[in-house]
DSSP file (Angstrom, degrees, kcal/mol; ACC not computed):
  #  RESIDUE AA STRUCTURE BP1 BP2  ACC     N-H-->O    O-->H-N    N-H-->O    O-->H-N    TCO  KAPPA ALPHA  PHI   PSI    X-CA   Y-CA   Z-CA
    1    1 A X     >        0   0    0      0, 0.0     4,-2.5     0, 0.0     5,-0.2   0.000 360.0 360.0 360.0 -33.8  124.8  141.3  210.0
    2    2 A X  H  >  +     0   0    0      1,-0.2     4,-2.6     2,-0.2     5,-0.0   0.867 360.0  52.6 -72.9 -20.4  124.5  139.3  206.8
    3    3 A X  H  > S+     0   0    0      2,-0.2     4,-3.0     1,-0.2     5,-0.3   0.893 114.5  46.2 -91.0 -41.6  121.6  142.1  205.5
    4    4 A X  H  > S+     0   0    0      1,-0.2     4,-4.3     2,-0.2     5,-0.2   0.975 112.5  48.5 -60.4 -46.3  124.3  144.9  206.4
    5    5 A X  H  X S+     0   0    0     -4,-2.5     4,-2.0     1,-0.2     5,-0.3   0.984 114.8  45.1 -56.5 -55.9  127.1  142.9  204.6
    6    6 A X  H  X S+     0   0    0     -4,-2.6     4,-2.2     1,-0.2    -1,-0.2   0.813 114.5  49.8 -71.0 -20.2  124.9  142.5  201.6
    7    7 A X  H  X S+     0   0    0     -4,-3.0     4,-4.4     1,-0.2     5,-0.4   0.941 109.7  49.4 -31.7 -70.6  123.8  146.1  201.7
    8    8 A X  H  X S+     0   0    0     -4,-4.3     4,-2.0    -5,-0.3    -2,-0.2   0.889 113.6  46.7 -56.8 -36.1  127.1  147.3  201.9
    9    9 A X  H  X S+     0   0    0     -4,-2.0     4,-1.4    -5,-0.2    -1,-0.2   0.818 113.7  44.4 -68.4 -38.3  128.2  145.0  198.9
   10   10 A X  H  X S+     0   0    0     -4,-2.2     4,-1.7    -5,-0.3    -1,-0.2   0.767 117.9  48.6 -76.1 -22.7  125.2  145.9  196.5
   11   11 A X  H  X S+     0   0    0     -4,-4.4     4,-1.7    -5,-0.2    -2,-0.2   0.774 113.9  47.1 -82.6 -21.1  125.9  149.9  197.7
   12   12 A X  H  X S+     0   0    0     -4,-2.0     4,-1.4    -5,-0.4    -3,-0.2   0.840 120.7  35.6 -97.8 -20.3  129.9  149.4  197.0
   13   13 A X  H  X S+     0   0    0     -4,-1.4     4,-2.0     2,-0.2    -2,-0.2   0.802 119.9  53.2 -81.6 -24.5  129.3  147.5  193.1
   14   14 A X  H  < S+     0   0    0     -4,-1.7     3,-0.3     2,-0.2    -2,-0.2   0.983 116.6  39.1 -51.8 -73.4  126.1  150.2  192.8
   15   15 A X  H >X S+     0   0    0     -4,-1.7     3,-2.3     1,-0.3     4,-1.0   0.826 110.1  62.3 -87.0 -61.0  128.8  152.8  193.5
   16   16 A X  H >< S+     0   0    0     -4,-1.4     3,-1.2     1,-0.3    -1,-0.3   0.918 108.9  34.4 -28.0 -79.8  131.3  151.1  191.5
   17   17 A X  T 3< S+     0   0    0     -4,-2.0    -1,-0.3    -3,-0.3    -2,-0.2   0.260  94.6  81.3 -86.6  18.8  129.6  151.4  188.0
   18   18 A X  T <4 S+     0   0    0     -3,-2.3     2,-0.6    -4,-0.1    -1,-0.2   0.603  76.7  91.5 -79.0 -19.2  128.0  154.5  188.3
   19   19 A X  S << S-     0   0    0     -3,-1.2     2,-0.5    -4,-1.0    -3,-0.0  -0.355  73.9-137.7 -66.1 120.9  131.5  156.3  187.4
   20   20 A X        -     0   0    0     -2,-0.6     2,-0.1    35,-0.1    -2,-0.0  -0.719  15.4-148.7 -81.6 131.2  131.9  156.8  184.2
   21   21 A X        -     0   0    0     -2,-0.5     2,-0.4    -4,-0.0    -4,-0.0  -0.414  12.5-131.9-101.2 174.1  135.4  156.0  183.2
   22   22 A X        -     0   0    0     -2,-0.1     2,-0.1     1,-0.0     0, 0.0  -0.939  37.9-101.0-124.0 155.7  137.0  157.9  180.4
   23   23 A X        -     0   0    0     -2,-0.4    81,-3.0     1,-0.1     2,-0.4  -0.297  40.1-157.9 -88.9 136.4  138.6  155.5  177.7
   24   24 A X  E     -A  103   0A   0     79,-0.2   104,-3.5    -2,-0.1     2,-0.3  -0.848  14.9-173.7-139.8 177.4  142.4  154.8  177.4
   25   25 A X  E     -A  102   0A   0     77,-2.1    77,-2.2    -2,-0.4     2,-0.2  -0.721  28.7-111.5-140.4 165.2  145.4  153.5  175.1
   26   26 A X  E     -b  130   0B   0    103,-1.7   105,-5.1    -2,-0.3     2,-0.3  -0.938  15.5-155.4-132.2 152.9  148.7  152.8  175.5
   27   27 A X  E     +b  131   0B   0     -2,-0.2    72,-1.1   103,-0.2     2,-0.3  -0.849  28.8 154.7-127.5 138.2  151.8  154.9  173.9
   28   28 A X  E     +bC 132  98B   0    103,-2.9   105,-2.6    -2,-0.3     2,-0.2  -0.957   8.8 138.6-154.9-158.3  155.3  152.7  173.3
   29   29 A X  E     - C   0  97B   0     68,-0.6    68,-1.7    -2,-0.3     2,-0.3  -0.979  49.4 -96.8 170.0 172.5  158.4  153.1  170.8
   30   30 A X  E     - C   0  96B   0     -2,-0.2   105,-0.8    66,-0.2     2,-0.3  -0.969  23.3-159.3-128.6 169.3  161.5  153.0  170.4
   31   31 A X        +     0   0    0     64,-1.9     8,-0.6    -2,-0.3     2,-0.3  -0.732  31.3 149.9-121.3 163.4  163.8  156.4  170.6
   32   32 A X  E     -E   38   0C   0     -2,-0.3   105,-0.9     6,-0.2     2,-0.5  -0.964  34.4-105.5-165.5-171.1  167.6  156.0  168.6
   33   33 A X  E  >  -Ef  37 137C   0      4,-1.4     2,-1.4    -2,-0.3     4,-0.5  -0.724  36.7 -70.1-167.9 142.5  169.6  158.1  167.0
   34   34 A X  T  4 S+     0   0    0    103,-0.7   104,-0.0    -2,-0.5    -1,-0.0  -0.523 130.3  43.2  46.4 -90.0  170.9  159.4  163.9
   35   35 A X  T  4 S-     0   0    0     -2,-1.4    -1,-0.3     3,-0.1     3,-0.1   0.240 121.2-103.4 -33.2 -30.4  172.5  156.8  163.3
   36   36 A X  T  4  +     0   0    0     -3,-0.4    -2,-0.1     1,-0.3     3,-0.1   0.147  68.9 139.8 105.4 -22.2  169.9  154.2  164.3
   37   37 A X  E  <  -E   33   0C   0     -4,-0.5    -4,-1.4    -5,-0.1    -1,-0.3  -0.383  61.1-115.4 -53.8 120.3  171.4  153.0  167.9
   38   38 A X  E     -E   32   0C   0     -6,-0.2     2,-0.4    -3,-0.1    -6,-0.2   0.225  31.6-138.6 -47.2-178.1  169.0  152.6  170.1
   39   39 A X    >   -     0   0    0     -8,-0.6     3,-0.6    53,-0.1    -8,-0.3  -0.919  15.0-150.2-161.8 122.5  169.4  155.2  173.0
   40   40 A X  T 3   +     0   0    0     -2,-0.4    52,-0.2     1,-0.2    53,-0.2  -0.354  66.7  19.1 -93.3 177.5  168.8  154.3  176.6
   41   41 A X  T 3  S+     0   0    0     50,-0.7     2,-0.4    51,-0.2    -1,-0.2   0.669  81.5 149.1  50.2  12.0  167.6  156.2  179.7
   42   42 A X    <   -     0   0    0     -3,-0.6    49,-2.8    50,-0.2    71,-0.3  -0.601  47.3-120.4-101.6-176.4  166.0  158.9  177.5
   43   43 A X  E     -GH  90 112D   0     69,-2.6    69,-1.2    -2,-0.4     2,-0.6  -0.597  24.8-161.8 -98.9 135.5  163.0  160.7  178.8
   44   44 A X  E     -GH  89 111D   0     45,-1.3    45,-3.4    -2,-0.2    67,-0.2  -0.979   4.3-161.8-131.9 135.3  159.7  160.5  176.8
   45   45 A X        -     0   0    0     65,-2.5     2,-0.5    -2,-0.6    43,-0.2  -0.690  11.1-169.9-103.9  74.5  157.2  162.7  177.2
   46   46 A X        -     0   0    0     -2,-0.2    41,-1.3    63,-0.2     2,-0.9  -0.288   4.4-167.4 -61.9 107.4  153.1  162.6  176.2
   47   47 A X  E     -KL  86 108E   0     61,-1.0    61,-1.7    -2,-0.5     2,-0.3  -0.848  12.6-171.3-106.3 116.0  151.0  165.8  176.6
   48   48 A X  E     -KL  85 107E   0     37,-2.3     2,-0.6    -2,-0.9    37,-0.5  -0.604  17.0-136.0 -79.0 136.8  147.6  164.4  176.3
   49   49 A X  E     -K   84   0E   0     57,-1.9     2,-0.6    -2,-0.3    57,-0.5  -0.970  17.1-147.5-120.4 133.1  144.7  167.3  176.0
   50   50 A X  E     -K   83   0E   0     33,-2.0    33,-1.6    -2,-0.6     3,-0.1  -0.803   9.9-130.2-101.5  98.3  142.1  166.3  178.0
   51   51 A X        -     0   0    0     -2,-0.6    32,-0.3    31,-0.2    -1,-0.1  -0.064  43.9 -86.6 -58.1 164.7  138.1  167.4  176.7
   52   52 A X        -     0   0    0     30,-0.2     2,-0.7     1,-0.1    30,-0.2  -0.327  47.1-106.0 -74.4 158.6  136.1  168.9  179.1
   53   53 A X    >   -     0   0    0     28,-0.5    27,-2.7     1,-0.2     3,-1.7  -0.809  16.9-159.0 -99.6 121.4  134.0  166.5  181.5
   54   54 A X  T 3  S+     0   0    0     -2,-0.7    -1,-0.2    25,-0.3    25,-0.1   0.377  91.8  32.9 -29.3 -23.2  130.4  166.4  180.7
   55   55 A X  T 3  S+     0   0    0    -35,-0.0     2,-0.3     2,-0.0    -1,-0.2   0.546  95.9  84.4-142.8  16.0  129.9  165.2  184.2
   56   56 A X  S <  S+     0   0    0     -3,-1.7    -3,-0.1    22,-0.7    16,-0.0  -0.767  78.3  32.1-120.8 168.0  132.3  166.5  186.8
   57   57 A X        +     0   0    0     -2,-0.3    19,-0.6    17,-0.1    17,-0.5   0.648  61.1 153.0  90.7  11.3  132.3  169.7  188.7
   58   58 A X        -     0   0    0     20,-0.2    10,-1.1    14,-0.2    12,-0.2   0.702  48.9-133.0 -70.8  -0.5  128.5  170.3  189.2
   59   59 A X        -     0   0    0      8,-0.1    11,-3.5     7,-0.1     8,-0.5   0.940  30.5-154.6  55.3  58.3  128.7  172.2  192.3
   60   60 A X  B     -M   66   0F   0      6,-0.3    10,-0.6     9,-0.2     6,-0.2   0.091  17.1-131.1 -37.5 172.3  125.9  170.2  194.1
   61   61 A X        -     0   0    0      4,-1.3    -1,-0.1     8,-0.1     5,-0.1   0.445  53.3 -96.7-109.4  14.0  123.9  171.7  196.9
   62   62 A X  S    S+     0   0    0      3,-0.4    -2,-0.1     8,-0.0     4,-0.1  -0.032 106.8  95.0  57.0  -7.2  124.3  168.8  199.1
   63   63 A X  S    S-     0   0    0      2,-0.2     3,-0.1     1,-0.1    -3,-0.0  -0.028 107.8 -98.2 -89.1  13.5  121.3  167.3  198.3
   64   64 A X  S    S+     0   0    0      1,-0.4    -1,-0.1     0, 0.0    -4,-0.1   0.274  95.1 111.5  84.5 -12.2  122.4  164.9  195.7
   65   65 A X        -     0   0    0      1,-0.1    -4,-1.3    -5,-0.0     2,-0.5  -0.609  63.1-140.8 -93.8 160.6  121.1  167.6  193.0
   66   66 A X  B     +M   60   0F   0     -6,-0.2    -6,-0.3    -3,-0.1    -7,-0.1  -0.871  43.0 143.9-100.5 106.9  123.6  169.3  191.0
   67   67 A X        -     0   0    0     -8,-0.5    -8,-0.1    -2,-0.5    -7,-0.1  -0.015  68.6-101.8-141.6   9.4  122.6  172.8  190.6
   68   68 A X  S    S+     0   0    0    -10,-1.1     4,-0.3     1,-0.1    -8,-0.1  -0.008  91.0 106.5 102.7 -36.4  125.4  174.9  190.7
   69   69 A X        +     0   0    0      7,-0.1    -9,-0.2     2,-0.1    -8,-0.1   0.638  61.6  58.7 -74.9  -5.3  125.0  176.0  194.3
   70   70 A X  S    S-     0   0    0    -11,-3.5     2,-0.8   -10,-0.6    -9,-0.1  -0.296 110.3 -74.9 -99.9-160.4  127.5  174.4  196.4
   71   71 A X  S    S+     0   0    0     -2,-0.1    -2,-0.1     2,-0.0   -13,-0.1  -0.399  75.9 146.1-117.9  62.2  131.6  174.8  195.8
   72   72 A X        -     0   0    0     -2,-0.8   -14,-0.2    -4,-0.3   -15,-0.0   0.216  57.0-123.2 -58.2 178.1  131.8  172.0  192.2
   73   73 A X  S    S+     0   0    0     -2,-0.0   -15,-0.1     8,-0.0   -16,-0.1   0.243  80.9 107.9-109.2  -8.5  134.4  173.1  189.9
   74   74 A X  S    S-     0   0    0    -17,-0.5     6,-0.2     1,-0.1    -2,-0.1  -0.220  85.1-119.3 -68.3 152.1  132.0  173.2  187.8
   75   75 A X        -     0   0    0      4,-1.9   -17,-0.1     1,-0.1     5,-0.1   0.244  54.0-111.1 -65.6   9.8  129.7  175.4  185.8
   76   76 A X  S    S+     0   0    0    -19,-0.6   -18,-0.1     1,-0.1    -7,-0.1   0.731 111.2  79.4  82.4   9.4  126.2  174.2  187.3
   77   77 A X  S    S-     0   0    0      2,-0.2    -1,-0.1   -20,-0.1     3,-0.1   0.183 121.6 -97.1-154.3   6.0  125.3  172.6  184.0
   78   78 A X  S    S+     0   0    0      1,-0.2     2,-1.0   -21,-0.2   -22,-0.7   0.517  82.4 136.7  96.8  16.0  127.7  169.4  184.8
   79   79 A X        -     0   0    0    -22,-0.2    -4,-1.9   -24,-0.2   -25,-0.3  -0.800  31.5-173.4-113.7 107.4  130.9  171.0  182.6
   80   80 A X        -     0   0    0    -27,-2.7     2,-0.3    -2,-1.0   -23,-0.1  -0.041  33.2 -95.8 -88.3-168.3  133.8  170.6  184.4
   81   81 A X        -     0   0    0    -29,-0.2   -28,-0.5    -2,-0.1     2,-0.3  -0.741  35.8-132.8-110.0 163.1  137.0  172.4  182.7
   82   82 A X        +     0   0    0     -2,-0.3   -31,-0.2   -30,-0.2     2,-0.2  -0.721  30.2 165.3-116.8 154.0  139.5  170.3  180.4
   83   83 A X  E     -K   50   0E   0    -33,-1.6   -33,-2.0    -2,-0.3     2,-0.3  -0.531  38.5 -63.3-141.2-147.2  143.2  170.3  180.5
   84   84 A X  E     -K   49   0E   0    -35,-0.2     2,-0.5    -2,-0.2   -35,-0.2  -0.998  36.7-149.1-132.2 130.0  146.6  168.8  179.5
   85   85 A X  E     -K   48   0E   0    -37,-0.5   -37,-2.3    -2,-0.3     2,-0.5  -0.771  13.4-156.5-102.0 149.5  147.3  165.3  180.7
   86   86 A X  E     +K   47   0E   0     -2,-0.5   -39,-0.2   -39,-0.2     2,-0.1  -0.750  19.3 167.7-132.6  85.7  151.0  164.8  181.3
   87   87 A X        +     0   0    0    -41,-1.3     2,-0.3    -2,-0.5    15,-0.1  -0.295   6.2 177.6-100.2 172.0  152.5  161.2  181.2
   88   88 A X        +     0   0    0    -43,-0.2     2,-0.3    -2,-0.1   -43,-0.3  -0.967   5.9 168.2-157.8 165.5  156.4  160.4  181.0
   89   89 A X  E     -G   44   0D   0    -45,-3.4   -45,-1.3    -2,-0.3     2,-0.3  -0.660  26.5-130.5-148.0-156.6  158.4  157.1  181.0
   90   90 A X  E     -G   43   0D   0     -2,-0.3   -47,-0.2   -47,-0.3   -49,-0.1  -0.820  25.0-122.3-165.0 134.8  162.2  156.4  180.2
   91   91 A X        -     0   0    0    -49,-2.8   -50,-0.7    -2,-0.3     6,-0.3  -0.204  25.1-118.7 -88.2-176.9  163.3  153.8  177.8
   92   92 A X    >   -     0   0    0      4,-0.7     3,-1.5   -52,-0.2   -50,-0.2   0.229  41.6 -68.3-112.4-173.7  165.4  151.1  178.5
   93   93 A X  T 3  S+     0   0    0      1,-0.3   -53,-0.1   -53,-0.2    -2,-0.1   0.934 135.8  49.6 -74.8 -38.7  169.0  149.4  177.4
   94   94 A X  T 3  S-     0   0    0      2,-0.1    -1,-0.3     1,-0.1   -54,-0.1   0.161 120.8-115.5 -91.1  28.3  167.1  148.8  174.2
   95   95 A X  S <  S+     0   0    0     -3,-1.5   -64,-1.9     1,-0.2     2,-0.5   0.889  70.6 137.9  22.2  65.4  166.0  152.1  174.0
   96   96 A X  E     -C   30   0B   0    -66,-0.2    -4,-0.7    -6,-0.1   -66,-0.2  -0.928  30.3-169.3-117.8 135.0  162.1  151.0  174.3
   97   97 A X  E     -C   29   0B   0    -68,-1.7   -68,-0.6    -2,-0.5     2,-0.2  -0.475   6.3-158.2 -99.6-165.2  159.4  152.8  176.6
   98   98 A X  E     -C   28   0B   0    -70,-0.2     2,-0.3    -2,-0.2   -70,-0.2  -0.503   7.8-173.2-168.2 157.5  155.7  151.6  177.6
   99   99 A X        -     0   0    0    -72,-1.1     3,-0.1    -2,-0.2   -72,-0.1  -0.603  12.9-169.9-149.2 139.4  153.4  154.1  178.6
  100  100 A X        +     0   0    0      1,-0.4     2,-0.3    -2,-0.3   -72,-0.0   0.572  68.3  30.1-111.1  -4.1  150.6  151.6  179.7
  101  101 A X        +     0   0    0    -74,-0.1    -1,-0.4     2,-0.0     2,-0.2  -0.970  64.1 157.3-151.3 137.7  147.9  153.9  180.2
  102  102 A X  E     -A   25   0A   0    -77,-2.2   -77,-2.1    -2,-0.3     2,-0.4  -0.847  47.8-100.0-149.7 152.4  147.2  157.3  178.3
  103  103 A X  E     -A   24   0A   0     -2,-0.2    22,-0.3   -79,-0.2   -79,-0.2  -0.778  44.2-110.0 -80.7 123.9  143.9  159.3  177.9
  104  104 A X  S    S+     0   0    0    -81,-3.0     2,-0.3    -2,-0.4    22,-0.2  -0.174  80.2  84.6 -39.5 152.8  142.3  158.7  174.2
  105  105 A X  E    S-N  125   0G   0     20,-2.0    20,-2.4   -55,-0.1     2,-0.2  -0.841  76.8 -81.5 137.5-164.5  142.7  162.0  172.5
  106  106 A X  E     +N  124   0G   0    -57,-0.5   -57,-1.9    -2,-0.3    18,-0.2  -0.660  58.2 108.0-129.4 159.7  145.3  164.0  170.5
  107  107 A X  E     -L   48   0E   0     16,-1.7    16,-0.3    -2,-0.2   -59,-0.2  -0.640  59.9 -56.2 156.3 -96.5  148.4  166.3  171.6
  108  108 A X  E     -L   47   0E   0    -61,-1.7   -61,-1.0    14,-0.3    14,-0.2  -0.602  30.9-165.4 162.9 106.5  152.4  166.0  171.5
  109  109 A X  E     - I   0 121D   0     12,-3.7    12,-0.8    -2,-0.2     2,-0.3  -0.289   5.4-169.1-104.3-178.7  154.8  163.8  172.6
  110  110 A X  E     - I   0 120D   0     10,-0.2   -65,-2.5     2,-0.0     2,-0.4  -0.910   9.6-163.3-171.9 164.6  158.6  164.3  172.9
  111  111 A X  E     +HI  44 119D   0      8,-1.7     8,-3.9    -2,-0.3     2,-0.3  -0.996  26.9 163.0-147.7 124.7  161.5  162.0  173.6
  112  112 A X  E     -HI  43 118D   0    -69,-1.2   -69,-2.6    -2,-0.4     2,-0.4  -0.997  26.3-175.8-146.3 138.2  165.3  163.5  174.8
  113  113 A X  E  >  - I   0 117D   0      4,-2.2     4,-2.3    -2,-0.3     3,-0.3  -0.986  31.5-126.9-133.9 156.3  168.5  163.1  176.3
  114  114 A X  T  4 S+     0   0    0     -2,-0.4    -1,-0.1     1,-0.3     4,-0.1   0.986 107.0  40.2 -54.8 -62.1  170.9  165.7  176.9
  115  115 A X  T  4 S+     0   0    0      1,-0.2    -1,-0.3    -3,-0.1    24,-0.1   0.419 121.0  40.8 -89.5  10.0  173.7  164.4  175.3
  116  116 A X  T  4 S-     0   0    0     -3,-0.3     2,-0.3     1,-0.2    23,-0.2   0.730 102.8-109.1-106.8 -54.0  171.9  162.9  172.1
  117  117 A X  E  <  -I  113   0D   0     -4,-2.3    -4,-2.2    21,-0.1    22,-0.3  -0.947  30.7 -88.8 143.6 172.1  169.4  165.3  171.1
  118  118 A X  E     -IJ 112 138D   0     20,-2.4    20,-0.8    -2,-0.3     2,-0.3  -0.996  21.3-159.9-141.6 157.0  165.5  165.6  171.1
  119  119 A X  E     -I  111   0D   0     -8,-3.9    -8,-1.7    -2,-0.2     2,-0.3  -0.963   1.2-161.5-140.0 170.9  162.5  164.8  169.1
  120  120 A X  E     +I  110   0D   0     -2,-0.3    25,-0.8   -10,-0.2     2,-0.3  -0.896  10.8 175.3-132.6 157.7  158.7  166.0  168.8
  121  121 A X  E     -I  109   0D   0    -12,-0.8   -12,-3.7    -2,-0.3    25,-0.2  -0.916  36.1-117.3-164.0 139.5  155.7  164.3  167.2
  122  122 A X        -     0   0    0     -2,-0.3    25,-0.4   -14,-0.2   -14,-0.3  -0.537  42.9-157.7 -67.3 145.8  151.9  165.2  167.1
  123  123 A X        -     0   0    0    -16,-0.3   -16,-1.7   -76,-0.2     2,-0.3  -0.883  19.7-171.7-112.7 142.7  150.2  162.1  169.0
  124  124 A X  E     -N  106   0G   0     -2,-0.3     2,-1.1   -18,-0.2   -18,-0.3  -0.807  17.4-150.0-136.4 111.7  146.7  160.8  168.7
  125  125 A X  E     -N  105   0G   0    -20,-2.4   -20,-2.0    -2,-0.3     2,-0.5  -0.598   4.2-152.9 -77.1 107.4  145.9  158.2  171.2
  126  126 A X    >   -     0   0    0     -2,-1.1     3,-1.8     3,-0.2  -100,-0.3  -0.590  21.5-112.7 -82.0 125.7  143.4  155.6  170.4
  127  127 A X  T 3  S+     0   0    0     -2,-0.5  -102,-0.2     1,-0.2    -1,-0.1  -0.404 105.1  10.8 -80.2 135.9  141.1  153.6  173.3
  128  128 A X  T 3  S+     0   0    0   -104,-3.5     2,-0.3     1,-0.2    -1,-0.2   0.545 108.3 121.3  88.4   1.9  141.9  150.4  173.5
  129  129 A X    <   -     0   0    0     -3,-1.8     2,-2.0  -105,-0.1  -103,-1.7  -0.984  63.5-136.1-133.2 120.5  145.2  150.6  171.2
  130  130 A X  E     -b   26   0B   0     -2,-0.3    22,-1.4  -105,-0.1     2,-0.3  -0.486  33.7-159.2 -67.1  99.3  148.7  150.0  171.5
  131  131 A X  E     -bD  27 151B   0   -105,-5.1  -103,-2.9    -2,-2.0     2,-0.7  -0.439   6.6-145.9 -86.8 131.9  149.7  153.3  169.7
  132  132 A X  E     +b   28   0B   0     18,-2.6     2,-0.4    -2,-0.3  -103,-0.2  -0.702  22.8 173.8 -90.3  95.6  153.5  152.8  168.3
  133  133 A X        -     0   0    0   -105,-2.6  -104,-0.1    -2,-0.7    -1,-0.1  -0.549   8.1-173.1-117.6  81.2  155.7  156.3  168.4
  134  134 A X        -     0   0    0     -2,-0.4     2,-0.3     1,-0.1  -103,-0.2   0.276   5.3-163.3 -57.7-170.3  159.4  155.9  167.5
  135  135 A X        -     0   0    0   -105,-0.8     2,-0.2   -25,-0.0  -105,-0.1  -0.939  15.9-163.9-168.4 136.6  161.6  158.6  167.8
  136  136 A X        -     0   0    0     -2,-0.3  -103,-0.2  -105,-0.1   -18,-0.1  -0.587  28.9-132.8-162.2 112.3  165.3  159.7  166.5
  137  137 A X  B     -f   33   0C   0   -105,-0.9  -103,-0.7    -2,-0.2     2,-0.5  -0.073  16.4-152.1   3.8 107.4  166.9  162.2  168.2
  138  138 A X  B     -J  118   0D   0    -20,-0.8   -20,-2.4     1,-0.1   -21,-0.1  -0.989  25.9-142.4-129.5 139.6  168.5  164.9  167.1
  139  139 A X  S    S+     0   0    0     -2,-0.5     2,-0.4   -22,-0.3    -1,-0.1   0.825  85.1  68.4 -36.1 -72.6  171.0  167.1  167.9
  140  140 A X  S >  S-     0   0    0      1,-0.1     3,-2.9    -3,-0.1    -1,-0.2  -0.550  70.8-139.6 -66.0 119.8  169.2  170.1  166.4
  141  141 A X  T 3  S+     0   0    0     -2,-0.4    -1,-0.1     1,-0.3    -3,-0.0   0.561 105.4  55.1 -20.9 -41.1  166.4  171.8  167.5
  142  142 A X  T 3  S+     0   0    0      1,-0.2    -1,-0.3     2,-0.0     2,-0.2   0.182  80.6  89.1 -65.0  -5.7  165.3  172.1  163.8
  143  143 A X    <   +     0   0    0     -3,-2.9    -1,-0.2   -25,-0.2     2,-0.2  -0.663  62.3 159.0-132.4  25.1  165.6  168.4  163.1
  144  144 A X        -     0   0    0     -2,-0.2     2,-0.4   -25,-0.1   -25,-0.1  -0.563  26.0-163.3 -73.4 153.4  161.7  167.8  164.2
  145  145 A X        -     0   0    0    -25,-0.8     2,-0.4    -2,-0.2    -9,-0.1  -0.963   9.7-179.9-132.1  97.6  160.0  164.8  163.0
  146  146 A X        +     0   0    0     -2,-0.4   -25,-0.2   -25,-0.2     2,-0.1  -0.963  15.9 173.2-110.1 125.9  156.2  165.1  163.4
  147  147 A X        -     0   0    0     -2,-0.4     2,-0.3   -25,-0.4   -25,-0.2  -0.517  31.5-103.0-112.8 170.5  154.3  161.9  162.1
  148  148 A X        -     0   0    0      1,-0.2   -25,-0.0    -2,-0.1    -1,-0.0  -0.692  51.8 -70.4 -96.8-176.0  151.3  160.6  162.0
  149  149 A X        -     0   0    0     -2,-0.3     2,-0.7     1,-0.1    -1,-0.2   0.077  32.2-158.1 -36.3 134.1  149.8  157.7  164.3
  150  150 A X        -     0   0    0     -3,-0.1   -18,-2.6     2,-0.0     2,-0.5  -0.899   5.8-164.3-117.2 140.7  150.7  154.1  164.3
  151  151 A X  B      D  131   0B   0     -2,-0.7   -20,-0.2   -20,-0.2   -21,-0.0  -0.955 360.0 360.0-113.6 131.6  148.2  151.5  165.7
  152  152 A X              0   0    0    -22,-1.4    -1,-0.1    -2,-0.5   -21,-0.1   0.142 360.0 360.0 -82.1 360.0  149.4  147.9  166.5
């Protein structure tokens, strides 16, 4: 019983650190408006673009190989497909968000309320950094504010 337990233990930390994790940041701010008043309850949005994975999808045969033949998402060649990762939070009385986890990478955030206004900004998310992306609102559509990063 003890050989199984330790089996099982070495096969579930074995198992454990063979995943490769893909590296993350964290997005916060504050949104306001116009004027400078913070602005509560509005909705912030990150679209993260996600590279393609180098190691998912391989459409194994069952045999442990990957070799394309079984039903991976993958190309056979280990290249899974890339997307858009899609995080969202809503800030607070003091019109602050968190996002506490984001995929490193680049893309477009935006931060809204109805009755205030909206705003857009190009994002690049750093691993392992709280990246800082204020926001002020505006009425008009034309009124975009695209920045670059801030790293704390």
């Amino acid at each position: 019983m003890n050989r199984f337990l330790l089996s099982l233990a070495v096969l579930t930390l074995a198992a454990g650190t063979s995943v490769a994790q893909n590296p993350v940041g964290s997005a916060w701010g504050v949104v306001t408006d116009v004027e400078g008043n913070p602005v509560a309850s509005a909705l912030v949005k990150f679209h993260i673009e996600v590279a393609p994975d180098t190691c998912g999808g391989c459409g194994g045969n069952g045999n442990g190989e990957c070799d394309g033949s079984g039903d991976g998402a993958g190309d056979g060649n280990g290249n899974g497909s890339g997307g858009w990762t899609v995080v969202e939070a809503l800030t607070d009385a003091a019109g602050t968000y968190v996002i506490p986890e984001l995929p490193a990478g680049t893309g477009w955030a935006r931060a809204c309320k109805p009755t205030v206004g909206t705003a857009y900004q190009l994002v690049e998310i750093v691993a392992a950094t709280e990246n800082r992306y204020d926001f002020q609102l505006n009425a008009g559509l034309g009124g975009r504010r695209l920045a670059s990063p801030q790293t704390d």
